[in-house]
C-alpha positions as CSV (number, residue, x, y, z in Angstrom):
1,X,-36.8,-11.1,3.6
2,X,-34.9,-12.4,0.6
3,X,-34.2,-16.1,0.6
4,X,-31.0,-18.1,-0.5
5,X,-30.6,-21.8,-0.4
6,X,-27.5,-23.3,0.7
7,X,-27.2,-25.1,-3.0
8,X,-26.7,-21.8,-4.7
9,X,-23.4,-21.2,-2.3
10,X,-22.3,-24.8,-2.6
11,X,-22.2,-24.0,-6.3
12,X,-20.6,-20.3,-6.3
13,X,-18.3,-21.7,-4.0
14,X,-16.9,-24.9,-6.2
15,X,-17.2,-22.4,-9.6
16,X,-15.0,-20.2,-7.6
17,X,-12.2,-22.9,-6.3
18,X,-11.9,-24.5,-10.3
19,X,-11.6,-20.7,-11.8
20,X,-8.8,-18.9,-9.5
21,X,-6.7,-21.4,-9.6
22,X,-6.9,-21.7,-13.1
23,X,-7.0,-17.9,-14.1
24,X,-5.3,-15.0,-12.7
25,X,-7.2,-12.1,-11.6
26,X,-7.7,-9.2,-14.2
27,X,-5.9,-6.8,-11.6
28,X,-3.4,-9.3,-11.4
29,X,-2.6,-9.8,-15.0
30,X,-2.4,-5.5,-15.2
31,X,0.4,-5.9,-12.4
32,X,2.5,-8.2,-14.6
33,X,2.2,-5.9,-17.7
34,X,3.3,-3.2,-15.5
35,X,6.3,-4.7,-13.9
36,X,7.5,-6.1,-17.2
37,X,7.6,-2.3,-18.7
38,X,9.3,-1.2,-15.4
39,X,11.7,-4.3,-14.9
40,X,15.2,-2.8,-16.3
41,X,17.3,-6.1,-15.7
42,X,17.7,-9.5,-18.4
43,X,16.8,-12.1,-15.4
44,X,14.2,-9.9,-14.5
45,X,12.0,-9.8,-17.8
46,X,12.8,-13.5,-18.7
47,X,11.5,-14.5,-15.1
48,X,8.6,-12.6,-15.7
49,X,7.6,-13.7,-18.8
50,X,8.0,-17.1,-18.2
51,X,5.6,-16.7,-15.3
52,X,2.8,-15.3,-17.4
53,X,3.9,-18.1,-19.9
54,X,2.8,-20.0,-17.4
55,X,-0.4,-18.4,-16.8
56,X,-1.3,-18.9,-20.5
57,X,-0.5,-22.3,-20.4
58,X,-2.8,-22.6,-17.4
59,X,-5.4,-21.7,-18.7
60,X,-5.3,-22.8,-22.2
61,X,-5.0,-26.4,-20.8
62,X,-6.9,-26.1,-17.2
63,X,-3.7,-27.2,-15.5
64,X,-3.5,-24.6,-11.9
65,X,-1.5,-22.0,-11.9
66,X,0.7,-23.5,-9.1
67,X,1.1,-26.9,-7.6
68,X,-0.2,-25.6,-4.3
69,X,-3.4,-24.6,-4.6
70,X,-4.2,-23.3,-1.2
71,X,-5.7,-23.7,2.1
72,X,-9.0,-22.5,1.2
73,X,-9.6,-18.6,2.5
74,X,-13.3,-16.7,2.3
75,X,-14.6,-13.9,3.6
76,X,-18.5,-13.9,3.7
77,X,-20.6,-11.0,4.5
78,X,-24.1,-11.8,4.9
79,X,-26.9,-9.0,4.6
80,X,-28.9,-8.9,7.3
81,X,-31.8,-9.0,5.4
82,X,-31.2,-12.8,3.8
83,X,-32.8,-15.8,5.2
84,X,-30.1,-18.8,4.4
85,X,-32.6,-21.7,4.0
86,X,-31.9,-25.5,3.0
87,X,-29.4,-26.5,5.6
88,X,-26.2,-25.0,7.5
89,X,-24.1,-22.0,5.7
90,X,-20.6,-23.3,6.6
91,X,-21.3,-26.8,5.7
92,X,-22.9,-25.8,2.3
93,X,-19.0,-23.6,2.1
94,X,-17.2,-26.7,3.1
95,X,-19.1,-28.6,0.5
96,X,-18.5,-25.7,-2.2
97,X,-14.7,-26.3,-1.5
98,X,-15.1,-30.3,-1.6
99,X,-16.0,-30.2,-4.8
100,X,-14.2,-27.7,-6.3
101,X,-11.0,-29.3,-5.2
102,X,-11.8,-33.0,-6.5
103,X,-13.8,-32.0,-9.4
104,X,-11.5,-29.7,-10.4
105,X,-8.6,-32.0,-9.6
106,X,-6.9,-29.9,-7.6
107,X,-3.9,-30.4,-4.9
108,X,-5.6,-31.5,-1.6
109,X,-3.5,-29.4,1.4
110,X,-4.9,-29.7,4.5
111,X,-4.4,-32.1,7.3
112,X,-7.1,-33.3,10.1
113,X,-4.9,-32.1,12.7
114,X,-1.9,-29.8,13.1
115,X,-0.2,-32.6,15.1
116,X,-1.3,-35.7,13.6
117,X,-1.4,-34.4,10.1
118,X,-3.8,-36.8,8.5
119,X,-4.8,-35.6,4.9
120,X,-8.7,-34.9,4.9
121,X,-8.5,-35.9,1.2
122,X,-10.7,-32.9,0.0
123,X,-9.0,-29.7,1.2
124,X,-11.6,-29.1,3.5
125,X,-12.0,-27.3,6.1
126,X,-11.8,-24.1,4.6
127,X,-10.7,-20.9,6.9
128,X,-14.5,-18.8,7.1
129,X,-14.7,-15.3,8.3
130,X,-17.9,-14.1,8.3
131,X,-19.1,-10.4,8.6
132,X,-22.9,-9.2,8.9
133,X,-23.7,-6.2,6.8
134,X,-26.8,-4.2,5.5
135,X,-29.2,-5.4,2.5
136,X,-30.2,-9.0,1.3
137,X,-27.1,-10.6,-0.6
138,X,-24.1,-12.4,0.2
139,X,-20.9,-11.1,-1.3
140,X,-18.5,-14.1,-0.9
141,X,-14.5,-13.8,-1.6
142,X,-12.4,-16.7,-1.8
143,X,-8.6,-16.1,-1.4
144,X,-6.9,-19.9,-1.5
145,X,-3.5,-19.4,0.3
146,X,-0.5,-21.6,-0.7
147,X,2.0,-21.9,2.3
148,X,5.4,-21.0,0.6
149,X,4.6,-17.2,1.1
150,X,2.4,-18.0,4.3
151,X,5.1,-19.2,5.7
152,X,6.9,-15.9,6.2
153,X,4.2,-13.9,7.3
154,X,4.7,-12.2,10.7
155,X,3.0,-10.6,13.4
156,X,4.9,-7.5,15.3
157,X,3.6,-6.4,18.5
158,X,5.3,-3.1,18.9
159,X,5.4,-0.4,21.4
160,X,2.9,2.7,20.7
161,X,6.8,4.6,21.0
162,X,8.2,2.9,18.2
163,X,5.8,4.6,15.6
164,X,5.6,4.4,12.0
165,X,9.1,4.3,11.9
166,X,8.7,1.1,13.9
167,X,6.0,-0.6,11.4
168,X,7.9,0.4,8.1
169,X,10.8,-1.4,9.6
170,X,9.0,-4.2,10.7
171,X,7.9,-4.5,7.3
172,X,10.8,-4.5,6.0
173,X,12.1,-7.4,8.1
174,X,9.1,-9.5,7.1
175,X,10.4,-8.9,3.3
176,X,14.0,-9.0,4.1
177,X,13.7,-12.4,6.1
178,X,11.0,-13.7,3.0
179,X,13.7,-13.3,0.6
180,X,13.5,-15.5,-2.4
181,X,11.3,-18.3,-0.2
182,X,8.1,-16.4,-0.8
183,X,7.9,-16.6,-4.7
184,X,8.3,-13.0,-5.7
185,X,7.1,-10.4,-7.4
186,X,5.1,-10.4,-4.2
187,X,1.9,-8.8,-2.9
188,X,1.8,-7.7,1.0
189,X,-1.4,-7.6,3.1
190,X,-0.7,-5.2,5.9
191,X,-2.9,-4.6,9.0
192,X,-1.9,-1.9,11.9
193,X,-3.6,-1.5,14.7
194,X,-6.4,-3.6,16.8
195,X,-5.1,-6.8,18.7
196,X,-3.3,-9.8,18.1
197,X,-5.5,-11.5,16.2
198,X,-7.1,-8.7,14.0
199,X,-3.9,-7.2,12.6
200,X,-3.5,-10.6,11.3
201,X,-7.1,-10.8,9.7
202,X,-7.0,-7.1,8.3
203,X,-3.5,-8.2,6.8
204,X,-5.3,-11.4,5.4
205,X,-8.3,-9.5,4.0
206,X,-6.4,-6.5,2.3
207,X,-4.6,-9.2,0.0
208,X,-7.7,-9.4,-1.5
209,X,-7.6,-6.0,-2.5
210,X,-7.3,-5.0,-6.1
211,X,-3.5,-4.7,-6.9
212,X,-3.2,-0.7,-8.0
213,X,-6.6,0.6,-5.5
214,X,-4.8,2.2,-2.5
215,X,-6.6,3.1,0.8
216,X,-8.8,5.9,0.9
217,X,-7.0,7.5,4.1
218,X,-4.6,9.4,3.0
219,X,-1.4,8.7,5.0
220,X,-1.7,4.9,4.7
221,X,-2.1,5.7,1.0
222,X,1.3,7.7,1.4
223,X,2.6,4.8,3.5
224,X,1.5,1.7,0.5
225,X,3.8,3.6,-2.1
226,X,6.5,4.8,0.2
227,X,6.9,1.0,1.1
228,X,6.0,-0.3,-2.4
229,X,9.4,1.9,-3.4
230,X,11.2,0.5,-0.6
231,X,11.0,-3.1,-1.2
232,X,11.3,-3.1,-4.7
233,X,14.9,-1.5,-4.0
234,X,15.7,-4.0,-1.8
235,X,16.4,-6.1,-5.3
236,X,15.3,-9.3,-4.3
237,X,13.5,-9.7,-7.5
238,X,11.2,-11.9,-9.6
239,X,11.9,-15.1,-8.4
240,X,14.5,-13.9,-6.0
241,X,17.3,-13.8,-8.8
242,X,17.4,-10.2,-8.7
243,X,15.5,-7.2,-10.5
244,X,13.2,-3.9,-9.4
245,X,10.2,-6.1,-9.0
246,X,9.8,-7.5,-5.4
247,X,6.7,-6.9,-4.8
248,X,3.7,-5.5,-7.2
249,X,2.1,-4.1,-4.3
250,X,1.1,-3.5,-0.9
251,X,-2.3,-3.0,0.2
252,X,-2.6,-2.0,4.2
253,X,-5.5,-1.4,6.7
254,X,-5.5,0.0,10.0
255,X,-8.5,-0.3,12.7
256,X,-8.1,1.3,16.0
257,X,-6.5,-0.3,19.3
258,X,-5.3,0.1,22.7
259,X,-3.2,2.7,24.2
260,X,-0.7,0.3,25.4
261,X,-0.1,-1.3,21.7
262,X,0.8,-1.2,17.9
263,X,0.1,-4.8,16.4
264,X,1.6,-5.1,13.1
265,X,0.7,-8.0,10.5
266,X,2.4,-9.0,7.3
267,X,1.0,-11.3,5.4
268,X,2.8,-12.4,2.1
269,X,1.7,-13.5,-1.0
270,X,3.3,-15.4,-3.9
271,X,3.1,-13.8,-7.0
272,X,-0.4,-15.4,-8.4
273,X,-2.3,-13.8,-5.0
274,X,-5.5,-15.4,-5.8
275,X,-8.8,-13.8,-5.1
276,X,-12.1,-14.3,-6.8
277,X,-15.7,-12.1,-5.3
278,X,-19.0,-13.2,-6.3
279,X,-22.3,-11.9,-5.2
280,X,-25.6,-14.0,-4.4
């Protein structure tokens, strides 16, 4: 039995806060070299190199990317062969996140209560979804999500008649009704199947995919670029001022469900889609 002390993920988990939101991913920075080369309009080009301007700047100066850095967002899987030791596991994450956030001087987000919306002054809590797997490590992924693009995410509980016909359209609506408001070039997390709530948490998860790895089964795979050519001729653009880069990609799962339903997530992300893995 392998032992890990709560320390060593209060650490990862702060290193990981200060550095995404400070440096885009490597499989992000490929997706804006390739939708410069493809962008074919003036707007288009000058929006996106002003965003990777950005990025430069970012990081040359440790200013974040964007202003809103997130609702912190991990995914832990734990092996089942690791003995956490030293105190609790989602306190030692909520600590991680603490410090990241005011160490790293980062934009504190989240309120004590949906209602009463009292700033907890540290961005904490963070959103944890844990997932118990094989072996003795702890993979953690942290995905902060800003609000703009969270905002139009949508969950479509469709009929089992309306098909994949019915979930590329409902795709399409999410995009359509984003518009300009979710800070594109885009990336959409998709999740088909399951229930209510785990459409939406597949859709969350598969953001974190890298940007250019489709899915291994072979229609959805179909499905990503079918969809990926759809929305980009839907023109929206980067920034929404127009262009053939909407969206740099969408990444979908599917998991199976009931014979009475076909639950369809869409969860958008702006175009920095932040996502950092580390492995204890």
């Amino acid at each position: 039995m392998r032992e890990i002390n709560v320390d060593k993920i209060t650490e990862t988990v702060k290193e990981m806060c200060i550095k995404i939101n400070h440096f885009l991913s490597d499989d992000m920075k490929e997706a804006y070299k390739n939708a410069y080369d493809k962008e074919d309009t003036d707007i288009g080009k000058q929006i996106l190199l002003q965003l990777q301007e950005n990025l430069e700047v970012a990081g040359e100066e440790m200013i974040p990317i964007c202003q809103d850095t997130g609702m912190a967002v991990l995914f832990v899987k734990v092996g089942q062969d690791v003995h956490i030791c030293g105190g609790n596991v989602t306190e030692a994450i909520n600590e991680g996140v603490r410090q990241g956030y005011i160490e790293g001087y980062l934009r504190k987000s989240v309120v004590n209560d949906p209602i009463i919306r009292k700033n907890t002054n540290d961005n904490t809590p963070a959103v944890i979804h844990y997932e118990i797997v094989e072996g003795d490590k702890i993979e953690i992924t942290l995905a902060p999500k800003g609000f703009g693009s969270e905002n139009m995410s949508r969950v479509f509980m469709l009929k089992p008649a309306d098909g994949i016909e019915g979930v590329k359209n409902a795709i399409l609506t999410a995009v359509k009704d984003a518009g300009p408001n979710a800070c594109p070039p885009m990336v959409l997390g998709v999740g088909i199947g399951g229930t209510f709530e785990k459409c939406a948490l597949m859709a969350k998860h598969a953001l974190t995919r890298k940007v250019g790895e489709h899915s291994d089964i072979e229609y959805v795979k179909d499905l990503e670029i079918e969809m990926l050519d759809k929305i980009n001729s839907l023109s929206i653009g980067p920034g929404g001022l127009g262009g053939k880069n909407t969206a740099f990609a969408i990444n979908i799962e599917t998991y199976p469900t009931h014979i009475a339903g076909l639950p369809v997530a869409v969860n958008i992300c702006c175009h920095v889609n932040r996502h950092i893995t580390r492995t204890l």
